[in-house]
C-alpha positions as CSV (number, residue, x, y, z in Angstrom):
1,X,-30.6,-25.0,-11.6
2,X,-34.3,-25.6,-12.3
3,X,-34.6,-29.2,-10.4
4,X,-35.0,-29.1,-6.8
5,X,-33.0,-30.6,-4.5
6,X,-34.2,-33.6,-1.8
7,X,-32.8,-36.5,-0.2
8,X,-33.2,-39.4,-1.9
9,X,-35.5,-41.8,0.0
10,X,-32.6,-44.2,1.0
11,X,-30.6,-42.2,2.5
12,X,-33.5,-40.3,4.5
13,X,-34.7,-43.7,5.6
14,X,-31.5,-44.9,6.9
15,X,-30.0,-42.1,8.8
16,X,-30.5,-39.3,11.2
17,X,-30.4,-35.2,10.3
18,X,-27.7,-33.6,12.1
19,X,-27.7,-30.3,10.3
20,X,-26.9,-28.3,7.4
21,X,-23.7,-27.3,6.1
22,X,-23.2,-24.3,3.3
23,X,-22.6,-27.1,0.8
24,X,-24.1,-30.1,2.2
25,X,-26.9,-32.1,4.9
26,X,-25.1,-33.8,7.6
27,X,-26.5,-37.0,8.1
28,X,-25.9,-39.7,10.6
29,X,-26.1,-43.4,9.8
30,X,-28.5,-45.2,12.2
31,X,-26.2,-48.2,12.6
32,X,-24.4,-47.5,16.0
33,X,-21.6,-50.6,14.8
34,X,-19.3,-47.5,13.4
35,X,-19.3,-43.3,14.0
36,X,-20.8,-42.8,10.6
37,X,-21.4,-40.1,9.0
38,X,-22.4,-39.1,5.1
39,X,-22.3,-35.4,3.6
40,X,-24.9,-35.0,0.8
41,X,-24.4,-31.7,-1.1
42,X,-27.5,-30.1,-1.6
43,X,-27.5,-29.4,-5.5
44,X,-30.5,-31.5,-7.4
45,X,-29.6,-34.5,-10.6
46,X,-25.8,-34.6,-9.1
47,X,-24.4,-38.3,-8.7
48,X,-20.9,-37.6,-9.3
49,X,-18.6,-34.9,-7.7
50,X,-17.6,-34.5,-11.3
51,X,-21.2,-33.1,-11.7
52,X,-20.4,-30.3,-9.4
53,X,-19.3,-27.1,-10.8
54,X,-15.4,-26.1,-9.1
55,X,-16.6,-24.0,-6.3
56,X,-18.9,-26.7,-5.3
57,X,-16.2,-29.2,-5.3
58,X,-13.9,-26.9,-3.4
59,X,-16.8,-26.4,-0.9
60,X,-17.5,-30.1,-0.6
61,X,-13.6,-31.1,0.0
62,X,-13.3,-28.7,2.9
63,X,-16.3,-29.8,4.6
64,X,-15.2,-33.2,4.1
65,X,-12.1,-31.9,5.8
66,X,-13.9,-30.2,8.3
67,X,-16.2,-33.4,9.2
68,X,-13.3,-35.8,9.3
69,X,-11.0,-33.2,11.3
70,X,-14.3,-33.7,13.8
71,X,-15.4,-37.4,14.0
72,X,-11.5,-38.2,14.5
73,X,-11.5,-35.8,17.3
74,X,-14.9,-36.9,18.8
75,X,-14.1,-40.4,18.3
76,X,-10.3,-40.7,18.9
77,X,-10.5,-43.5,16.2
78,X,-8.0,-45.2,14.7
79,X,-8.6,-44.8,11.0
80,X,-11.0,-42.7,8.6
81,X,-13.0,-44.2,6.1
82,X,-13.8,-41.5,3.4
83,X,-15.7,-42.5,0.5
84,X,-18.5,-41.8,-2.8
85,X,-19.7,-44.8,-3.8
86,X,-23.2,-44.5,-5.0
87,X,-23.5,-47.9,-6.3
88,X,-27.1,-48.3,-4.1
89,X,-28.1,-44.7,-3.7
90,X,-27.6,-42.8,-6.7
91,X,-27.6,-39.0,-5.3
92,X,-23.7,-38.0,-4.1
93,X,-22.9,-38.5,-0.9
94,X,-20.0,-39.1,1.1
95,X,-19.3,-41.5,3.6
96,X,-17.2,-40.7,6.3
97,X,-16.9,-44.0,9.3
98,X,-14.4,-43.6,11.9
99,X,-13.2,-47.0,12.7
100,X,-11.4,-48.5,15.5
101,X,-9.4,-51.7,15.4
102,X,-12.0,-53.3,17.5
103,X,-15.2,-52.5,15.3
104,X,-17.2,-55.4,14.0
105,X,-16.0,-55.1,10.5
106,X,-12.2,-54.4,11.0
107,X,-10.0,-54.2,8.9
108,X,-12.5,-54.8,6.1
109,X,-14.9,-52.7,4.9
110,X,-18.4,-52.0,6.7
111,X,-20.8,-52.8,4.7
112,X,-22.6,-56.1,4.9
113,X,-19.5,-57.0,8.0
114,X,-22.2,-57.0,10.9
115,X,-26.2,-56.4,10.9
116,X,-27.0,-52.3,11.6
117,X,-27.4,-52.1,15.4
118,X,-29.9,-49.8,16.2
119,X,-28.5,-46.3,18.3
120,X,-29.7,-46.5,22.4
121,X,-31.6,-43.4,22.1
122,X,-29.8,-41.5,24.5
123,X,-26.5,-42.1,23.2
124,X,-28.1,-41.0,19.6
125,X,-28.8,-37.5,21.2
126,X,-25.3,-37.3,23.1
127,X,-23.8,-38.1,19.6
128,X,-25.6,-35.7,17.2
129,X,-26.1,-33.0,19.9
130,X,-22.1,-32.8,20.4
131,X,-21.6,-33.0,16.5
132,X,-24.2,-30.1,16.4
133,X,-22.2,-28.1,18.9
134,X,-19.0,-28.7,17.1
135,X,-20.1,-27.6,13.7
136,X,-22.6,-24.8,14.3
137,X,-20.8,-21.6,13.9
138,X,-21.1,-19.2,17.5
């Protein structure tokens, strides 16, 4: 590819690095209403997962897999969100919100349900540091 790949402005705005993937950044959402967390496949002009070439795709569905497998088992939640919207922020990314019955929006979806609440700082380190320590290899 000759573009270069960076996060559009939205998304690096609104969220919180957690780290890098093979595929894809691991971001965290700043609103602390939902464990929210969005995978952004590093691979410049892509807005679809379509636009992805197969390995790519493959590559993207296991981390999806991977990051579900551990925000369920972080969170103990009661349901998975998983989705690629893109209507706002054109660059693919997927959401992934573990929700519990309990959250401000549920059973509806998040967005626009409840005004972002902004992460106590420490809890914003406990979170990212444990998701850190789950996904790093070693």
């Amino acid at each position: 590819m000759s573009a270069v790949w960076s996060l559009h402005p939205q998304l690096d705005k609104d969220t919180v690095p957690i780290c890098d993937l093979p595929l894809s950044r691991l971001l965290l959402s700043k609103d602390a209403n939902y464990p929210w967390l969005i995978l952004v496949p590093r691979r410049a002009d892509t807005v679809e997962i379509i636009d992805l070439d197969p390995a790519d795709r493959a590559r993207l569905m296991t981390e999806i897999g991977q990051i579900s497998e551990t925000l369920k088992d972080i969170t103990r939640c009661d349901k998975l969100n998983v989705a690629a919207l893109g209507n706002q922020v054109p660059q693919l990314h997927v959401h992934i919100i573990a929700r519990r019955k309990s959250d401000a929006a549920w059973p509806r979806p998040v967005w626009g349900a409840a005004p972002a609440l902004d992460y106590d700082p420490k809890t914003l380190h406990t979170f990212s540091d444990t998701l850190q320590r789950r996904l790093q290899p070693g």
